[in-house]
C-alpha positions as CSV (number, residue, x, y, z in Angstrom):
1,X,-191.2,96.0,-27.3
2,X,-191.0,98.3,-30.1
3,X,-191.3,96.1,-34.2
4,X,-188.4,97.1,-36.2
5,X,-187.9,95.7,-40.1
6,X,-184.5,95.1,-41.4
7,X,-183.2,94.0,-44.6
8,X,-182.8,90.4,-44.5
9,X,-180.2,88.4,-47.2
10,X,-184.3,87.6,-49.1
11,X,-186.0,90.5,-48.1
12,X,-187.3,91.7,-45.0
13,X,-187.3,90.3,-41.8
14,X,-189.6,91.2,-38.8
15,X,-188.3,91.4,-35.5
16,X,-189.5,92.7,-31.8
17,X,-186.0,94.8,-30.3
18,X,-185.8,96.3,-26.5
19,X,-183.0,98.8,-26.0
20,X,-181.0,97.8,-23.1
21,X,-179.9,99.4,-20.1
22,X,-177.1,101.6,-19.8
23,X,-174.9,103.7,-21.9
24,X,-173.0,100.6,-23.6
25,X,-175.1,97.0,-23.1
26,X,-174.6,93.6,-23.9
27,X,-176.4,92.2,-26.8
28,X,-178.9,89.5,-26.8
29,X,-180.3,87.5,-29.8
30,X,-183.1,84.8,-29.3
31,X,-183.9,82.4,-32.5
32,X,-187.5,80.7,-32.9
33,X,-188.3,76.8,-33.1
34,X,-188.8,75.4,-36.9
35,X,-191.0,77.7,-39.6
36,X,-192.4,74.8,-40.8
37,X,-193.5,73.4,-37.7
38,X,-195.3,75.8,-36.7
39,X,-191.9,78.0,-35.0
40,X,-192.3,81.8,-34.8
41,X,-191.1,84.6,-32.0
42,X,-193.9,84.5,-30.3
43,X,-193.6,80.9,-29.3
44,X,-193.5,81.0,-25.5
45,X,-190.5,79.8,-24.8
46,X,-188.9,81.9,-27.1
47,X,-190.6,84.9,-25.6
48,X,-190.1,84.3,-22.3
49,X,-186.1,84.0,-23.2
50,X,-186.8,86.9,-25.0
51,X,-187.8,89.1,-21.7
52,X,-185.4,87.1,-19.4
53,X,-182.8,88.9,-21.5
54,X,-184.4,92.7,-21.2
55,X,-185.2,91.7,-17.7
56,X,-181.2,92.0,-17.5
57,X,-180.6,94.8,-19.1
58,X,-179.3,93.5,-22.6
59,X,-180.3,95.2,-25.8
60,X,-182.1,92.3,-27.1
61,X,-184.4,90.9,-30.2
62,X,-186.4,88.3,-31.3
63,X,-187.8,88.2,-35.0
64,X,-189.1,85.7,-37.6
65,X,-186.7,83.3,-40.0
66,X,-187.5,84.3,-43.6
67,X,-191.0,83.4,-44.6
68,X,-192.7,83.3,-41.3
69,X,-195.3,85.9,-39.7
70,X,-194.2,89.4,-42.0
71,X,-190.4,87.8,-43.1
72,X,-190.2,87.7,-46.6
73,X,-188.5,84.7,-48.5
74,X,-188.8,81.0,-47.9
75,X,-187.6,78.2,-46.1
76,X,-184.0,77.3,-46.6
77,X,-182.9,74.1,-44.7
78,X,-181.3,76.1,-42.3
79,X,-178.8,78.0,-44.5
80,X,-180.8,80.8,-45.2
81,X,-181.6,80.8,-41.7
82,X,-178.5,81.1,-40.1
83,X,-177.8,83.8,-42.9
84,X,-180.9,85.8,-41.4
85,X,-179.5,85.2,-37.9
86,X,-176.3,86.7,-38.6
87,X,-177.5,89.5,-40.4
88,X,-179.7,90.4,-37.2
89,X,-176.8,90.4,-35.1
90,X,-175.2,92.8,-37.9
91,X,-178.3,94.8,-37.7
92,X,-178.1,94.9,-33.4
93,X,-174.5,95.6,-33.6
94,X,-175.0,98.6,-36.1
95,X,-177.2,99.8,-32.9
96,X,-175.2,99.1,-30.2
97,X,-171.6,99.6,-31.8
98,X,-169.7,99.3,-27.9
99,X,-171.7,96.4,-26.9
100,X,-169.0,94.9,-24.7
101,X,-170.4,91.2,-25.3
102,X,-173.1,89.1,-27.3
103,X,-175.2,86.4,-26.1
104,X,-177.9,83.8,-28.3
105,X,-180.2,81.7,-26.9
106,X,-182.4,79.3,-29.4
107,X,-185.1,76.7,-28.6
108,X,-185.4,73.3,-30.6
109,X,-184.0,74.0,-34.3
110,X,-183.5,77.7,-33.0
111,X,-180.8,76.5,-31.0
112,X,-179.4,74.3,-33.8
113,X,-179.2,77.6,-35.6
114,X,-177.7,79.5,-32.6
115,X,-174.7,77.3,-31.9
116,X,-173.7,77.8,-35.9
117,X,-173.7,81.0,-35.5
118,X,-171.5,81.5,-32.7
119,X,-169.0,79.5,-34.3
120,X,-168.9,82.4,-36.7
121,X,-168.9,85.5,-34.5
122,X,-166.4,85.4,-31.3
123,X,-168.4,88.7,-29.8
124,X,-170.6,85.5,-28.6
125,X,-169.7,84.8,-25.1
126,X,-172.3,82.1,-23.8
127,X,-175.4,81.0,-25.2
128,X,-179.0,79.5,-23.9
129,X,-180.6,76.4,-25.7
130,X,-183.7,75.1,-25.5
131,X,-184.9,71.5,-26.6
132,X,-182.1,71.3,-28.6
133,X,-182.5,67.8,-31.2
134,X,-179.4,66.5,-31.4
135,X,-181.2,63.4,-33.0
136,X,-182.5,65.1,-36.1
137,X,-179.5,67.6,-36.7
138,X,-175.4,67.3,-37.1
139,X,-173.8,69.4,-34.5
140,X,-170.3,68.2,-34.8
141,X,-169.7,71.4,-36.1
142,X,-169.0,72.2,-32.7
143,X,-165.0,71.6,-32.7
144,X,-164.4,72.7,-30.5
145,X,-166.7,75.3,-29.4
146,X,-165.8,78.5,-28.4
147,X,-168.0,79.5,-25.9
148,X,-169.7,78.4,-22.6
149,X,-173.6,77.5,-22.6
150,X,-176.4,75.5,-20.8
151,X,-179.0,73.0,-22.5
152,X,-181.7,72.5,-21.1
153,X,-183.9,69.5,-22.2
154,X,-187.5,68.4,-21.1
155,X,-187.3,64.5,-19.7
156,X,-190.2,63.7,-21.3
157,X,-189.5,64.6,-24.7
158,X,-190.9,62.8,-27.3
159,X,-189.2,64.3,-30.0
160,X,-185.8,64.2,-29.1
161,X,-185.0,61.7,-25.8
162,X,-182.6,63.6,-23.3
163,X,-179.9,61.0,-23.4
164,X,-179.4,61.7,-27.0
165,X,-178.4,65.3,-26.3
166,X,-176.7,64.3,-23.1
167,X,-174.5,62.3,-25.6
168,X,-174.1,65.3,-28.2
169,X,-173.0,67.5,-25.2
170,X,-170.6,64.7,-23.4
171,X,-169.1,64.4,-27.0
172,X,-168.6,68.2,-28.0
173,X,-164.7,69.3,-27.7
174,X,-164.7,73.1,-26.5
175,X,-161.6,75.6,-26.3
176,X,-159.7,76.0,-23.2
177,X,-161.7,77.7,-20.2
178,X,-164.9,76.9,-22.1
179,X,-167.9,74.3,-20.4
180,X,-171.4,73.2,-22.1
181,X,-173.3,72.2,-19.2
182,X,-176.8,70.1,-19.7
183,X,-179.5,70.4,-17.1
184,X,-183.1,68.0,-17.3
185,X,-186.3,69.4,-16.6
186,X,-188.7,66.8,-14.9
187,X,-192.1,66.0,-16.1
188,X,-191.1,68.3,-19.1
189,X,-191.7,67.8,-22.9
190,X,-190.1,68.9,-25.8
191,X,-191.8,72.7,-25.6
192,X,-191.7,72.5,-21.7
193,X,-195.5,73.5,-22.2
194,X,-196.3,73.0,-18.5
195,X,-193.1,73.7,-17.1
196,X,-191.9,76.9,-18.7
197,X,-191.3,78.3,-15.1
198,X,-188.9,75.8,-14.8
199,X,-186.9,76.7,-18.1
200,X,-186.7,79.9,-17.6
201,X,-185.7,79.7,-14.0
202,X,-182.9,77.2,-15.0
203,X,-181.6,80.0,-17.5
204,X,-181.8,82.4,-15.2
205,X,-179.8,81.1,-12.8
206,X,-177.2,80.3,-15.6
207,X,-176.9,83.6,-17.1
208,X,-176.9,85.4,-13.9
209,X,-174.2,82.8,-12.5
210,X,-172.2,83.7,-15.6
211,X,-172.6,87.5,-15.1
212,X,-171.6,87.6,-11.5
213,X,-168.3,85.5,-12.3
214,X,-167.6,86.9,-15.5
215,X,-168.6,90.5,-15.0
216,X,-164.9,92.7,-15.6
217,X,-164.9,96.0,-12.9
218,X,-166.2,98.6,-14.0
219,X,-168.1,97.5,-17.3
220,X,-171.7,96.4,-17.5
221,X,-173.7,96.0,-14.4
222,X,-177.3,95.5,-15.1
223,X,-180.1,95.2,-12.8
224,X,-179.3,91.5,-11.9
């Protein structure tokens, strides 16, 4: 998993970027929990999306939100982080210009970020999330959302209860064709720290149930 730099909107950003399989592969973009809680790449959820994603073939990167690890810049309340999200899809995109789709997965506040930005970039076609607080963070921006995803939330977390996500999902409006589905982990807490296996077998099975169906003849294939 090869470290590139890119310009970020405040400076550098540090990422980790696998080329995919394939002449022309999808795109994958996985965002960190929260910088100031401790949240960078190599957080093991985040990771393990991270290589679910190559495992499939999908050109696909990780990297640090301004300020954390080698990122330059500071904190920004989320702004600032959805700008440095959006400017590492630009900087995928640049490297795989016939991607035929885009996919984000986030954990916790990365997944807060992750659902703003596909509002803003309809190459998005599903998305992954992880934890996601819908007690400590609006999401009505969602309306309606434009693509189809899973969340996936621990039972036993302590930071945000499951219900209250449950209830952010159950209320969320999304286009025509489009589905959020929400799927509870047993015995899990908020950074599934004993039940990863379980997380990342439930995103498997989404993304490779979404592949299968979606998958147009002829195009991308993968290894899945």
């Amino acid at each position: 998993m090869p470290e590139v730099i890119f310009a970020g909107p405040e400076g550098r950003l540090e990422g980790r970027y696998q080329k995919g399989k394939g002449e022309n592969p999808p795109v994958a973009l996985v965002l960190h929990p929260h910088p100031l809680f401790g949240g960078t790449m190599n957080n093991r959820a985040t990771y393990e999306l991270y290589q679910m994603f190559v495992r499939r073939g999908f050109s696909t990167m990780r990297f640090n939100f301004r300020g954390v690890g080698r990122s330059q810049g500071e904190y920004d309340q989320g702004q600032g982080e959805l700008a440095d999200a959006a400017t590492a899809l630009d900087y995928m995109q640049q490297m795989n210009p016939n991607a035929p789709f885009s996919w984000v997965g986030g954990f916790s506040f990365g997944s807060w970020i992750a659902m703003q930005l596909l509002m803003r970039r309809p190459e998005i076609v599903g998305f992954i999330a992880g934890s996601t607080p819908a007690n400590l963070y609006d999401f009505s921006f969602l309306a309606p959302c434009p693509s189809s995803g899973v969340v996936i939330h621990g039972e036993l977390d302590k930071i945000c209860a499951p219900d209250e996500t449950k209830g952010m999902v159950e209320r969320t409006r999304t286009q025509k064709g489009r589905k959020i589905e929400f799927q509870v982990v047993p015995g899990a807490d908020h950074f599934f720290e004993t039940h990863i296996e379980e997380f990342i077998a439930a995103s498997e099975a989404y993304l490779d149930m979404r592949l299968a169906y979606e998958k147009p003849e002829g195009e991308y294939h993968g290894d899945a």
